[in-house]
C-alpha positions in Angstrom: 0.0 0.0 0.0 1.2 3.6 -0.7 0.7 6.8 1.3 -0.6 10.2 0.2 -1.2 12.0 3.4 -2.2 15.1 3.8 -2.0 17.9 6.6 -4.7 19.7 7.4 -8.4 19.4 6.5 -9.3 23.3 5.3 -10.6 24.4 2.0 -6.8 23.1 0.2 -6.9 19.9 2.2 -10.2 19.0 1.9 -9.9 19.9 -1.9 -7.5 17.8 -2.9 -8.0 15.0 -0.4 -11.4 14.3 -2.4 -9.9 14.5 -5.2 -7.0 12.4 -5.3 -9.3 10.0 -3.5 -10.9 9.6 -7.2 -7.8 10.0 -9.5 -5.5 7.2 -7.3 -5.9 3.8 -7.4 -7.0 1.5 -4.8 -3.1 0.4 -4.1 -3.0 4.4 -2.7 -4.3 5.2 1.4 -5.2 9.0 1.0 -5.2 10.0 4.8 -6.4 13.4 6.0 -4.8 14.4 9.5 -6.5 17.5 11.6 -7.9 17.5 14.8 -10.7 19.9 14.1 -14.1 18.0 14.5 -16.1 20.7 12.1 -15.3 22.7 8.8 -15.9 26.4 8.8 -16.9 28.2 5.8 -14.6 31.1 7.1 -16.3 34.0 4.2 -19.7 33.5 6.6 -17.7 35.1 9.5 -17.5 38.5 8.0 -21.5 38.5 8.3 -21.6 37.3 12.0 -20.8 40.8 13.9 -23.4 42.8 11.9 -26.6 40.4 13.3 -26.4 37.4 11.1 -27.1 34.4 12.8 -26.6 31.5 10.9 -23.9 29.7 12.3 -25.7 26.7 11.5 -25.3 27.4 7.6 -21.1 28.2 8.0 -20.4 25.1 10.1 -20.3 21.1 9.1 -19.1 17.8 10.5 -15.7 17.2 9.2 -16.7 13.2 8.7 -19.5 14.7 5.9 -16.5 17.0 4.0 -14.4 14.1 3.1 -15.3 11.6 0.6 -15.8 8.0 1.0 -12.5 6.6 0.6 -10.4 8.9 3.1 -9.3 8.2 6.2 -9.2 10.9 8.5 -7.4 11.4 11.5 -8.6 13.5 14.2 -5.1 13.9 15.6 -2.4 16.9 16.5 0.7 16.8 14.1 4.0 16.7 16.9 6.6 16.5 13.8 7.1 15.4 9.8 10.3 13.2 9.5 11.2 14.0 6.1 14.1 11.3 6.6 12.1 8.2 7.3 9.0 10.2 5.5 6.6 9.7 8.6 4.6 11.9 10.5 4.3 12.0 14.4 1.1 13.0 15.8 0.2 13.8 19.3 0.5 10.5 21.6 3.0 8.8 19.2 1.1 7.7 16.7 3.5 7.8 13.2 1.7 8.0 10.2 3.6 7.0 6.8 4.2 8.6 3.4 5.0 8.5 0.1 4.4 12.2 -0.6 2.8 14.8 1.9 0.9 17.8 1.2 1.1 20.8 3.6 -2.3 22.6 4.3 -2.0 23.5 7.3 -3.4 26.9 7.0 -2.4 30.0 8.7 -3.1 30.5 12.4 -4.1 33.4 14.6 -0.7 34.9 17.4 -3.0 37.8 19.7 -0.1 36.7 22.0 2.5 37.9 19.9 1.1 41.6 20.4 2.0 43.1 23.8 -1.7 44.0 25.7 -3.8 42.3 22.8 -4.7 39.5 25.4 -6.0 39.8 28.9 -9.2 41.1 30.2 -10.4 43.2 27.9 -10.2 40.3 24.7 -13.5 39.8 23.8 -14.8 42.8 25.5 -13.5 46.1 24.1 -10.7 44.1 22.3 -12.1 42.0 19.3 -11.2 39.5 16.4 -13.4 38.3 12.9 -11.4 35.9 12.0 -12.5 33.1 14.5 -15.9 32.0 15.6 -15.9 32.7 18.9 -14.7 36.5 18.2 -17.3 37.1 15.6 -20.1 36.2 17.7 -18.8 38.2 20.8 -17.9 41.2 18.4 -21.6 41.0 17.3 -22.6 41.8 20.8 -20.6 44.3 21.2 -21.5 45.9 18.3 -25.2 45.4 19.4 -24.5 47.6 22.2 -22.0 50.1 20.8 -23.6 53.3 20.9 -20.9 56.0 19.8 -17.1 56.4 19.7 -13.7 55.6 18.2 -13.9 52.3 16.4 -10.4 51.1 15.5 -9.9 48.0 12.9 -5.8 47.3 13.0 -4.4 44.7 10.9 -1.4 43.8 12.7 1.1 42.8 10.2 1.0 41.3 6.7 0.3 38.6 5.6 -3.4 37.4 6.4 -6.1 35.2 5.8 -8.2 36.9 3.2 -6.6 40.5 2.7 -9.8 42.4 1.7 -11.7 41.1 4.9 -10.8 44.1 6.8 -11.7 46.5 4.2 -15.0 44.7 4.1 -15.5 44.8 7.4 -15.3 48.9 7.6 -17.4 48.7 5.0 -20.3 46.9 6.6 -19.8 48.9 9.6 -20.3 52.1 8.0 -23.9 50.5 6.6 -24.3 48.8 9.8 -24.2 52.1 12.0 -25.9 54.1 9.0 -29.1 51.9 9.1 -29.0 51.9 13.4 -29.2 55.5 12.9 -25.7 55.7 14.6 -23.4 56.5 12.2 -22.7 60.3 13.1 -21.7 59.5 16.1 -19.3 56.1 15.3 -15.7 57.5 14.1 -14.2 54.6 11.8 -10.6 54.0 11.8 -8.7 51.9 9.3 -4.6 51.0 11.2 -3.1 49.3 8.3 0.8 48.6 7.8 0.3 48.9 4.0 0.6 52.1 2.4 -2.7 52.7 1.2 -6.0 50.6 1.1 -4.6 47.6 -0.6 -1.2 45.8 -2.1 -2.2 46.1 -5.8 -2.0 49.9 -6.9 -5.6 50.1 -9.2 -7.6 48.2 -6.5 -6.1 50.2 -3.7 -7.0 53.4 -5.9 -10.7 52.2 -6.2 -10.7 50.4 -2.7 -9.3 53.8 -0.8 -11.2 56.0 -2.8 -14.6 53.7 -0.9 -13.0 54.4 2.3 -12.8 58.2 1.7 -16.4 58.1 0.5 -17.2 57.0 3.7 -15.5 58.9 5.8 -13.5 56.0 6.9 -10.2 57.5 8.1 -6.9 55.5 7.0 -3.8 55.5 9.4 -1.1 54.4 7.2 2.0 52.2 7.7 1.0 51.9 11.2 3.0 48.8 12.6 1.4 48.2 15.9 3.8 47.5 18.7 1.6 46.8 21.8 -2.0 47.7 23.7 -2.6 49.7 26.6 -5.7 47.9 27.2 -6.6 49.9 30.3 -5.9 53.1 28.6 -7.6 52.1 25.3 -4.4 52.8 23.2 -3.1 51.0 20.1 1.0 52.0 20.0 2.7 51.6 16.8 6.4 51.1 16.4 7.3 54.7 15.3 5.5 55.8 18.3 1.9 56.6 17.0 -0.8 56.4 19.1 -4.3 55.7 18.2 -7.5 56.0 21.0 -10.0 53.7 20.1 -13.4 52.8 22.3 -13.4 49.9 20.4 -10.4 47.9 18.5 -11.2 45.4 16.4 -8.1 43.3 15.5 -6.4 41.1 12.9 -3.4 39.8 15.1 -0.7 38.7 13.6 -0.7 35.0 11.3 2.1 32.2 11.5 2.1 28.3 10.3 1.5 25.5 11.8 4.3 25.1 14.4 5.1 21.8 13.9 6.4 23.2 10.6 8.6 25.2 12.2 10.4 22.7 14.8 10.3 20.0 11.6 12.7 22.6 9.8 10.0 23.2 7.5 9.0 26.4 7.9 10.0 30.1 7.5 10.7 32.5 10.2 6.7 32.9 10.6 6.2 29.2 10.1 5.5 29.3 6.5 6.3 27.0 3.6 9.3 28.0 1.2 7.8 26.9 -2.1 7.8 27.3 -5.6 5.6 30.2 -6.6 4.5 27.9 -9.8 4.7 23.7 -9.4 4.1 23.9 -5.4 6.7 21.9 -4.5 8.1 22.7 -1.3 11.6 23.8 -1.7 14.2 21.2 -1.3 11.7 18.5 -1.0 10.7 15.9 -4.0 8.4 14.2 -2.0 6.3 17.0 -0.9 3.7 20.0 -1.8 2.1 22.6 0.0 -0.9 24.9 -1.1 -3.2 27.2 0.3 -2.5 29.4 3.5 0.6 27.4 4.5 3.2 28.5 1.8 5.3 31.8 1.5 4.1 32.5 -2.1 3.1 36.2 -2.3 -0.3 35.5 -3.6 -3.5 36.2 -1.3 -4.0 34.0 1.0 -7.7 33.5 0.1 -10.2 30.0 -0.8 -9.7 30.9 -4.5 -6.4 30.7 -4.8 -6.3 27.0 -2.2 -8.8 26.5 -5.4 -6.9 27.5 -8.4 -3.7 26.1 -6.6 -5.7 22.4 -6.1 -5.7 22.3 -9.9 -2.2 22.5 -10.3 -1.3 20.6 -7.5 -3.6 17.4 -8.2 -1.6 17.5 -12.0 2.1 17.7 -10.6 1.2 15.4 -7.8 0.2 12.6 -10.3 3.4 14.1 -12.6 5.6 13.2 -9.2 3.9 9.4 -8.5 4.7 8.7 -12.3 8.4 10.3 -12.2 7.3 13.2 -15.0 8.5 16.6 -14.8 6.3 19.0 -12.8 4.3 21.5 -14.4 5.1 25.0 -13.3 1.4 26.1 -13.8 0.0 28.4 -10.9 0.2 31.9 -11.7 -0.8 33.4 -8.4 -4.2 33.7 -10.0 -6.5 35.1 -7.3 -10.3 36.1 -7.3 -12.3 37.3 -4.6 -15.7 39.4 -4.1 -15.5 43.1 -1.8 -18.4 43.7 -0.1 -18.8 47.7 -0.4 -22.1 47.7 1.6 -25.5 48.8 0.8 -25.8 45.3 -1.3 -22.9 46.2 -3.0 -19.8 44.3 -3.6 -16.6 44.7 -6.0 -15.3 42.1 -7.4 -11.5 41.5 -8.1 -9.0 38.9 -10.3 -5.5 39.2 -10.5 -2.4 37.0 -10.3 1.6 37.8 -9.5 2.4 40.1 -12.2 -1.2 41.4 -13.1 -2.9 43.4 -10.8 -7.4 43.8 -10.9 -8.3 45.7 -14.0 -12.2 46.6 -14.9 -13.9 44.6 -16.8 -16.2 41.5 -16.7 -16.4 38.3 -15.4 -16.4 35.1 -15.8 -17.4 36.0 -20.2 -16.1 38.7 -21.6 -18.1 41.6 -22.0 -21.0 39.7 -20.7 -20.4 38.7 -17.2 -22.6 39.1 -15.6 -20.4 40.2 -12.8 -18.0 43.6 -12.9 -14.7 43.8 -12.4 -13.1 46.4 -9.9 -17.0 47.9 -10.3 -19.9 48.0 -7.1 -22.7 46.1 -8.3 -25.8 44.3 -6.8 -25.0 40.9 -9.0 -21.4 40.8 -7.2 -22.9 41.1 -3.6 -25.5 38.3 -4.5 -22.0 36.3 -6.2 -20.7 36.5 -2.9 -23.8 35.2 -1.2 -24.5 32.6 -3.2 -20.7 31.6 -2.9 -21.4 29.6 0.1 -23.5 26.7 -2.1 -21.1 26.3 -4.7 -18.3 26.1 -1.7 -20.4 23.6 0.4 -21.5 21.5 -3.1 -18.7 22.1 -5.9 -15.6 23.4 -4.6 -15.1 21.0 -1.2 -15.8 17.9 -3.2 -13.6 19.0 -5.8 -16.3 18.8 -8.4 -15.2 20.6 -11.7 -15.7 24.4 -11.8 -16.1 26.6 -14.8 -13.3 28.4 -13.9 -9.9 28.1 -14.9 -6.9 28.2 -12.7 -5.1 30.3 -14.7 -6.0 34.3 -14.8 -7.3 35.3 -18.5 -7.1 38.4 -19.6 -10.3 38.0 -21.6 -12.9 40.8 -20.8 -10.7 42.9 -18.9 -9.7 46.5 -20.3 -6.5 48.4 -19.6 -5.9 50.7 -16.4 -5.7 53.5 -18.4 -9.9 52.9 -18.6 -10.5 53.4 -15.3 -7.8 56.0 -14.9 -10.4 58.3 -17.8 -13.5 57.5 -15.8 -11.8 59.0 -12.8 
């Protein structure tokens, strides 16, 4: 018997778990290792702190994810011996290998911020990015009735890069329809220059912010916390007040990858930007939120990424030369508020440009554009995740960013 095994059962994981389940023969064990009893659809978070309350609809068994076929392990990884190719889990149990994928996914450090943690997390100190600080956050929300509300990413990179931008957004319609909004200053702490990485879509995404009287504190690498005081410290010695602070704290790999001599100095995969192939190592790939590459770390890209992964993967078990296919493609929906969203697609050496998507000229969704059609995309996201994309059924959608539909900078530049 031979061992694909893959780490970590997220959107990557999950993705191509089911389907190299289909594309291996029976001679191959595909095990899945991750302790987490439930998958979380982590797009429904964003929702959860402006009233929604379908938790129900953003959560399913693990056991129901995977398909028939897979073995999962509801285990702790300890170490990887890339030597002896096993892995060590929690309690001594060593799972073999004949190659291992890395999906890990990126994990949330509030500890690694001075202040972030104490009494006030969960109180006046909040996160979005986990379950339990959504819901909590929605409380306080609930109940906020005027003041400073602070949103500080804490360092680069994170989960879903537009999240935060999404969120100010929602809260400017939240406190707009609560009839609250003149009396809620919103502040966006970022360490980026601007509104986002990619020039045109920071240009469209800042100019939102400005619209709504969002104010933008730039390059602002936060240092520590005064919890007490209600003061977010930066680096260069900035200070920014807040009532409320809403953070992203900083993101790091799996540490097992780490003390396996697998990881960067933040726990991430070295790997090749293009076949996935984790650097130095012929026997294993990593995709999704684990890996260095500087593409978003967002569910599209763990999608587009499966695609070429699955190919080089079968390329490697035959002895073929690997494909060096991913292009850093990456395509994600903005909620602006109001029913509104933007949608984006981009890869490592293009950035968004307007246009139409997924036909050219036809969408029906806009590119770098607010439209009604893009906000009920984004909504309607969660089937297709839930019924297509976890089973690794096939999507209309190449991997690979086309160019078809879109229309130079210079476009949107004129319409300025």
């Amino acid at each position: 018997m031979k061992h694909l095994t893959i780490l970590g059962a997220g959107t990557a994981g999950t993705i191509v778990a089911n389907r190299m389940r289909r594309e291996l023969g029976r001679d191959w064990q595909v095990t899945v290792v991750d302790p987490a009893l439930d998958h979380l659809y982590q797009p429904g978070l964003l929702f959860l702190p402006f009233g929604a309350r379908d938790e129900q609809k953003i959560l399913r068994r693990r056991s129901l994810t995977l398909a028939s076929g897979v073995r999962w392990l509801d285990r702790a990884v300890d170490n990887v011996d890339t030597l002896t190719h096993q892995v060590a889990l929690e309690g001594g149990e060593k799972v073999p290998y004949d190659f291992l994928v890395l999906a890990t996914g990126a994990h949330l450090q509030p500890q690694e911020t001075p202040g972030l943690l104490g009494s006030a997390w969960h109180k006046s100190i909040h996160d979005f990015y986990t379950l339990e600080g959504a819901q909590t956050l929605r409380e306080s929300l609930e109940g906020f009735r005027g003041g400073r509300l602070v949103l500080n990413v804490v360092d680069n990179p994170i989960k879903c890069p537009v999240a935060p931008l999404e969120f100010l957004f929602l809260a400017d319609e939240f406190f707009t329809r609560k009839g609250r909004r003149k009396d809620v200053e919103l502040v966006y702490a970022t360490p980026l220059e601007g509104a986002f990485t990619k020039p045109m879509a920071s240009r469209v995404l800042g100019s939102l912010l400005e619209e709504k009287g969002i104010r933008v504190e730039p390059e602002f690498l936060a240092s520590e916390v005064d919890a007490d005081g209600k003061i977010l410290r930066s680096f260069d010695g900035r200070e920014v007040p807040y009532d409320l602070l809403v953070t992203i704290p900083l993101h790091m790999g799996a540490e097992f990858l780490g003390t396996s001599g697998l990881g960067n100095d933040l726990n991430f995969v070295p790997t090749d930007r293009h076949t996935l192939q984790v650097k130095g190592q012929d026997r294993l790939f990593a995709l999704g939120d684990t890996t260095d590459l500087p593409s978003s770390k967002a569910g599209s890209v763990a999608h587009f990424q499966s695609e070429v992964l699955a190919e080089n993967l079968s390329r490697a078990i035959a002895g073929r030369p690997l494909v060096p296919d991913f292009d850093g493609h990456t395509n994600c929906f903005v909620e602006s508020g109001f029913g509104r969203a933007i949608l984006i697609d981009f890869n490592y050496d293009t950035e968004p440009l307007p246009g139409h998507f997924p036909l050219p000229w036809l969408g029906p969704m806009t590119l770098l554009g607010q439209s009604r059609r893009n906000h009920w995309g984004k909504l309607g996201f969660r089937f297709l995740y839930w019924n297509a994309l976890l089973p690794a059924r096939p999507l209309p959608l190449p991997h690979r960013m086309s160019m078809r539909g879109k229309r130079p900078a210079s476009d949107l530049l004129q319409a300025a």
